[in-house]
SENUKE-402318 format. One record per residue (C-alpha): residue in one letter; y, x negated, z. Coordinates in Angstrom, 1 decimal. Each point is the difference from the previous one (the first is absolute). Layout:
("a", (Y, X, Z))
...
# end
This chain:
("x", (-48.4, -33.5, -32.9))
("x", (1.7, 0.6, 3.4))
("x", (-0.8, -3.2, 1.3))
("x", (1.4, -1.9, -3.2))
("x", (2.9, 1.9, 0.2))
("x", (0.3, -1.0, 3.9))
("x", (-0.5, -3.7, -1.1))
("x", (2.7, -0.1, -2.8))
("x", (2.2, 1.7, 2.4))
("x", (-0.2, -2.3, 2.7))
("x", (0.2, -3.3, -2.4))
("x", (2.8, 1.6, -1.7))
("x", (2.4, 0.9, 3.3))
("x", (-1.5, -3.7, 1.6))
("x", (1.2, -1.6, -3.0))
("x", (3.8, 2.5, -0.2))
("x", (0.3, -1.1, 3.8))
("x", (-0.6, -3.8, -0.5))
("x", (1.8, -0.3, -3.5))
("x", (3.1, 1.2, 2.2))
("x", (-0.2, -2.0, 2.8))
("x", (-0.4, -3.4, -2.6))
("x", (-3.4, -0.2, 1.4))
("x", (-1.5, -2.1, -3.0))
("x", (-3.0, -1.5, 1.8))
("x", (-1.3, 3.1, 1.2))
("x", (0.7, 2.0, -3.3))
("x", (-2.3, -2.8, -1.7))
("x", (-2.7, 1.2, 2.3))
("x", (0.4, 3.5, -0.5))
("x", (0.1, -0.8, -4.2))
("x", (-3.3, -1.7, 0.9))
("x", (-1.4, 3.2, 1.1))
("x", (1.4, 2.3, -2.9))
("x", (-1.5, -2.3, -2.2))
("x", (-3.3, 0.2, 1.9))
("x", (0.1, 3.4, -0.4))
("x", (-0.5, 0.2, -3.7))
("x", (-3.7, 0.5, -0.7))
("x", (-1.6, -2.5, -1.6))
("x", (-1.5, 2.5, -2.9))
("x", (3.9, -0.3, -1.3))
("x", (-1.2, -3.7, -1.3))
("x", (-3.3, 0.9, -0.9))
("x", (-0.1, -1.0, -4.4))
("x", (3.7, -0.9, 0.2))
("x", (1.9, -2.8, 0.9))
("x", (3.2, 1.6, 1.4))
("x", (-0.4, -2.4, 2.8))
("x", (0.8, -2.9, -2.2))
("x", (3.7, 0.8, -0.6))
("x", (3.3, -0.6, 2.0))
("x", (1.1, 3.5, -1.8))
("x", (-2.9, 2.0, 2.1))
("x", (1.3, -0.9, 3.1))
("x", (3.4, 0.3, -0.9))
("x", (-0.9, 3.7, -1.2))
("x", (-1.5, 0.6, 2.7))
("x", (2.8, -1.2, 3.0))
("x", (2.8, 1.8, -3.1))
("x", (-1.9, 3.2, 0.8))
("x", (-0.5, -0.3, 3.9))
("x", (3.6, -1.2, 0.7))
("x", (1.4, 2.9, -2.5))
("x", (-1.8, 2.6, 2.5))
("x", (2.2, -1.8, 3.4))
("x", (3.5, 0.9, -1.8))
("x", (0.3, -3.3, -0.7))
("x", (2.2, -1.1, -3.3))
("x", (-2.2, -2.1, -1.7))
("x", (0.6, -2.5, -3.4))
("x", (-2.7, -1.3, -1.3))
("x", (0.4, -3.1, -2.3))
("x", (3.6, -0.5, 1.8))
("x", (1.7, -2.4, -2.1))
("x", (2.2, -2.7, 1.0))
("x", (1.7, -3.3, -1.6))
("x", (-3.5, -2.1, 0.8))
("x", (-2.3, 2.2, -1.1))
("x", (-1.6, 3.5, 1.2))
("x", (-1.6, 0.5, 3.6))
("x", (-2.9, 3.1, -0.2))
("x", (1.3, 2.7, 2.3))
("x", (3.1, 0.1, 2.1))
("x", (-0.2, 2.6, 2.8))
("x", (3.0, 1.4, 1.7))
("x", (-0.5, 2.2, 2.6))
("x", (2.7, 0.6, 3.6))
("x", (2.1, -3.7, 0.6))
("x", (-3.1, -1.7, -1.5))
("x", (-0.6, -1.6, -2.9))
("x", (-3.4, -1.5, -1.6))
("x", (-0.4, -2.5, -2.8))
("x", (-3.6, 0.2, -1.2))
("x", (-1.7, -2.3, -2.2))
("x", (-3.9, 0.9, -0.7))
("x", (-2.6, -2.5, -1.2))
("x", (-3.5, 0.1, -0.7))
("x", (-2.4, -3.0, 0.9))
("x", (-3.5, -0.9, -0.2))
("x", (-2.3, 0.2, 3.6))
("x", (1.2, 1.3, 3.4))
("x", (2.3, -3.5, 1.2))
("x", (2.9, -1.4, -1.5))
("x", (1.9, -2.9, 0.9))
("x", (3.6, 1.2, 1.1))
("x", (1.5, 3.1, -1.4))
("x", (0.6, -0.5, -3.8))
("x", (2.0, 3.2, -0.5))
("x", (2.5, -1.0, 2.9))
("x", (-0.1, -3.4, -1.2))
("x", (1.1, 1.4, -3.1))
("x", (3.0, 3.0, 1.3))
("x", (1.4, -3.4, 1.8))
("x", (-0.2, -2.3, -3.1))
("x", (1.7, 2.3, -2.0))
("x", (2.3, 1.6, 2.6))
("x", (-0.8, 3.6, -1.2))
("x", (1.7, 1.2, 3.6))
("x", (3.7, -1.3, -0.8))
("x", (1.4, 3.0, -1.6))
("x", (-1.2, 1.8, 3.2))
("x", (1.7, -2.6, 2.6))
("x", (3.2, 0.8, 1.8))
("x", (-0.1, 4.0, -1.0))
("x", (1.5, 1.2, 3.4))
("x", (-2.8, 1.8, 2.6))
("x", (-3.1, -1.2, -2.3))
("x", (-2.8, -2.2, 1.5))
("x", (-1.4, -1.9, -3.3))
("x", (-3.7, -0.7, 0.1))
("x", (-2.1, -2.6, -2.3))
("x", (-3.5, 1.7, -0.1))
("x", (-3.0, -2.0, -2.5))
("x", (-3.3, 2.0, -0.1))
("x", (-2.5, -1.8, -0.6))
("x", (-3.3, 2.0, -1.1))
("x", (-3.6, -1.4, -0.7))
("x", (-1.6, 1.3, -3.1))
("x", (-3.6, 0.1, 1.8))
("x", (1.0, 1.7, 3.1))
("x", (2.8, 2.3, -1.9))
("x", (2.5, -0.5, 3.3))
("x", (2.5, -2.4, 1.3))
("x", (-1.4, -3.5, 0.5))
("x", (1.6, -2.5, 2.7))
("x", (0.0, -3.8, 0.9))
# end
């Protein structure tokens, strides 16, 4: 258990130290690796990996344990965007979807956290970077999928 502990130790402060430097790109990559982390017996006779709500569980729970003040489901005038992280001068609109395979064309969760402008009631609070962030996971391969 040491080394697991080691592991979720050093994910957790790369992805505190990134999250307050507004390092989006690189936090991506480090939820890539938490994600790879899970063992794949967690899926066995389920399909958890199926549902937005998983991974949105899942990130809830990991950003909790950073400090970080989290709403889920954060409602606005357009609709509701699936986590909004807060943590230093930084904030992180999240949207979460779930496709089949391990491509997608563009980034339909951004695509969607633009369309319906889920970062305005964010924009223009004094000393607070606002970040769009869509996560895009692949059913098959149970991890963030890219273009």
């Amino acid at each position: 258990y040491t080394g697991i502990m080691n592991e979720k130790h050093e994910i957790q402060d790369s992805l505190y130290d990134l999250m307050n430097r507004g390092d989006v790109e690189l936090m991506i990559k480090v939820i890539q690796r938490l994600f790879a982390g899970i063992p794949w017996r967690n899926f066995t006779n389920n399909d958890l990996a199926d549902f937005e709500g998983y991974y949105a569980s899942v990130l809830y729970a990991f950003f909790c344990s950073l400090d970080a003040r989290v709403i889920p489901e954060d409602i606005t005038n357009y609709g509701q965007v699936d986590l909004t992280v807060m943590l230093g001068d930084h904030i992180y609109v999240m949207e979460i979807k779930v496709v089949d395979g391990d491509r997608v064309d563009g980034n339909p969760a951004l695509e969607q956290i633009v369309r319906r402008n889920y970062a305005q009631k964010y924009r223009g609070i004094a000393g607070k970077e606002v970040h769009e962030v869509g996560l895009v996971f692949g059913r098959g391969v149970r991890n963030l999928v890219g273009e």
